[in-house]
N, C-alpha and C positions, 0 to 999 in steps of 0.2 A: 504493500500500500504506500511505502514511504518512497518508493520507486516512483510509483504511478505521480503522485503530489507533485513530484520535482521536473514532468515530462512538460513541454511548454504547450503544449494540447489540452493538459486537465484542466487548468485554471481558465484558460479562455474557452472549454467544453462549459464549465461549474457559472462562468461570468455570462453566460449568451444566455443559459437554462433558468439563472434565479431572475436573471433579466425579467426574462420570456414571460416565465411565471410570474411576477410581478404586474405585467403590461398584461397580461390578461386578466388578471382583479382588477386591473384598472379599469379596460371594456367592462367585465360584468357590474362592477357600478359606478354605470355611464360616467365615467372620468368623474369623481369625485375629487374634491381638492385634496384632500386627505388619502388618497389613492394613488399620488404618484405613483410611477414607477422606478424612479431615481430614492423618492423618500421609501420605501419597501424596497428596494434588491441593498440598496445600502446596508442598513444595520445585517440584514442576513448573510452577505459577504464579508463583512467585517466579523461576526460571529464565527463563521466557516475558518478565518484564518488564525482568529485565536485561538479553536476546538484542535486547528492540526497543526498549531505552533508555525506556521507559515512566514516566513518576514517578509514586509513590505514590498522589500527590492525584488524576492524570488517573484510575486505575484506578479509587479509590475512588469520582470522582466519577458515574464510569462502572456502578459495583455500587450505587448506592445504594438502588434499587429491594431490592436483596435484603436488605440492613439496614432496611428499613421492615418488611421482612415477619417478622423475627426478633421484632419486637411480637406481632403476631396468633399465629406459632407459639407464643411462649410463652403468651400468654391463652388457643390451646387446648389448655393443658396442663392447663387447669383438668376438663377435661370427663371426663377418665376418672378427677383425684380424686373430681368429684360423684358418680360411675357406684360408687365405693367409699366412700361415705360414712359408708354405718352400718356398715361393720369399722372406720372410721376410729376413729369414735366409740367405739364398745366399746373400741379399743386407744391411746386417748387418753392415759393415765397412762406407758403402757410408752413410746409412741412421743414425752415431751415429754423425759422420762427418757433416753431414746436422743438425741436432736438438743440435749439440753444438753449431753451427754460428748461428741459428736462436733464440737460448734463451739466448744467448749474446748478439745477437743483440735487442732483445726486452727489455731487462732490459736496456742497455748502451742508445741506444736511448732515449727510453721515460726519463730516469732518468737523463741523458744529454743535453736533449734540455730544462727541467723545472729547470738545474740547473743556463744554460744562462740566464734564466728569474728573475731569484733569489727567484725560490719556497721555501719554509722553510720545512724542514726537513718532517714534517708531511705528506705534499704534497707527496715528493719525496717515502716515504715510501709507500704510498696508489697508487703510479702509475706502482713502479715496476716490482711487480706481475701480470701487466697488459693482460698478453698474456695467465694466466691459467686461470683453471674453478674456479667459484664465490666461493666454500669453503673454498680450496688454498689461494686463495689470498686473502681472508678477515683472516683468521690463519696468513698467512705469514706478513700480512700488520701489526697487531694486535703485531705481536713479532720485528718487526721493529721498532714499536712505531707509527703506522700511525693510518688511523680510518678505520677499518674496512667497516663501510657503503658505504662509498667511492672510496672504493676499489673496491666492489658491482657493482656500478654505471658504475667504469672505463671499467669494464672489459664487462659489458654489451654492454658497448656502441663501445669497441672494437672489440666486438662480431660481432653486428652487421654491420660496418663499413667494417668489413671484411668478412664476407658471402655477404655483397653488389657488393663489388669493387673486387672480387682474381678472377674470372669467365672471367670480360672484360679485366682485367691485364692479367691475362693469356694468352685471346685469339691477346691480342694488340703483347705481346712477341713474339705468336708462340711458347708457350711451349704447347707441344701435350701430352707429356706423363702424366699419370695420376698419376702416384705411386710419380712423383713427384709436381704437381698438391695436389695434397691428402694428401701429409707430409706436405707443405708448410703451406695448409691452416689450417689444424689441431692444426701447433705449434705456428700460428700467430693467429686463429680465436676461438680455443677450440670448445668447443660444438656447436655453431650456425654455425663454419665454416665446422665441419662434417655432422652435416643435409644441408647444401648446398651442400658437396660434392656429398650426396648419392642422390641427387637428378639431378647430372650430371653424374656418371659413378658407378657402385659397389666398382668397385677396390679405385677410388678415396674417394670413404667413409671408405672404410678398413683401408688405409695409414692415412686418417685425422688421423680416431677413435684411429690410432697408434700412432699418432705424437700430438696428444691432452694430451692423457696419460703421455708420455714420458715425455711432455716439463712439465706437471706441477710437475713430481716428480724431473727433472733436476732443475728447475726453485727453487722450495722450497730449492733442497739442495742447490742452489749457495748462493740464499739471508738469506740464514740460517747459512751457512760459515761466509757470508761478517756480518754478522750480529751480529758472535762472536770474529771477527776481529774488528769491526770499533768499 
């Protein structure tokens, strides 16, 4: 058994299976916020590797096929922005309008409510790239002076908290329109909040997959500015 554990096949056989498992209690209740599929295969993969004493690195060494692939999914995020191009375009003004409030808003928040707290610099650096994708923000965090892994972490966990909650927020609003539905959750949730998108409207995955991209190259240039200011 301790053979099989160490083959680079078992761990990405075990990570594809709790997945799976997972994403199918999430279909049978109808996408429940509480039903992730990241929030379920999680804790039971982390379980699985402390029952068989597994370390970090062997797993990761073991997944890495599936981290190359997280490349190619996001380049084809591109394809249902092209498929929406010329609403893009016509909605150019509203939509730069919207992704400048919203990665102001993400950085001043998180970075403003840990300063009430009296977080130390480090802190503050690793949270306020909080709202881009995990590469962004561990680069970004890294040239701030924060830690990078934690950065990791933040933005995971903001991932998920936000593909949970933007769906009932939404519908509690009464905001119907998708293209703004789809930018919002993109610039607040990045990639976990675009596979929730596309799994409530197309269009709403278009605008995420737009507003994912956007906010992480707005987002790097702001705290890459402030960063050669402070």
């Amino acid at each position: 058994m301790n053979a099989l554990m160490t083959t680079p096949l078992f761990w990405l056989a075990v990570t594809l299976v709790v997945f799976e498992g997972a994403d199918q209690l999430s279909r049978r209740s109808e996408r429940h916020p509480l039903c992730h599929p990241v929030l379920l295969a999680t804790p039971v993969l982390i379980g699985l590797l402390l029952i068989t004493r597994t370390g970090y690195a062997t797993y990761r060494s073991a997944t890495e096929a599936l981290s190359f692939l997280l490349g190619p999914a996001v380049v084809g995020l591109a394809v249902p922005v092209w498929a929406q191009r010329a609403l893009i375009r016509r909605l150019a003004v509203p939509i730069s309008l919207a992704l400048a409030a919203g990665a102001t808003t993400a950085v001043v928040s998180a970075v403003g409510v840990l300063t009430l707290f009296g977080a130390p610099r480090e802190i503050l650096a690793s949270i306020a790239p909080r709202a881009t994708t995990t590469p962004v923000a561990m680069a970004v965090a890294q040239q701030l002076g924060g830690v990078p892994a934690l950065a990791a972490v933040i933005v995971l966990i903001a991932g998920v908290i936000g593909a949970m909650t933007a769906t009932p927020l939404f519908n509690a609003l009464k905001i119907r329109d998708f293209r703004a539905r789809g930018l919002a959750i993109g610039v607040s949730a990045h990639g976990f909040g675009a596979a929730r998108a596309f799994q409530v409207d197309a269009t709403a995955g278009a605008f995420a997959s737009l507003g994912m991209a956007l906010n992480a190259v707005a987002t790097a240039t702001l705290l890459s500015v402030l960063a050669l200011l402070l």
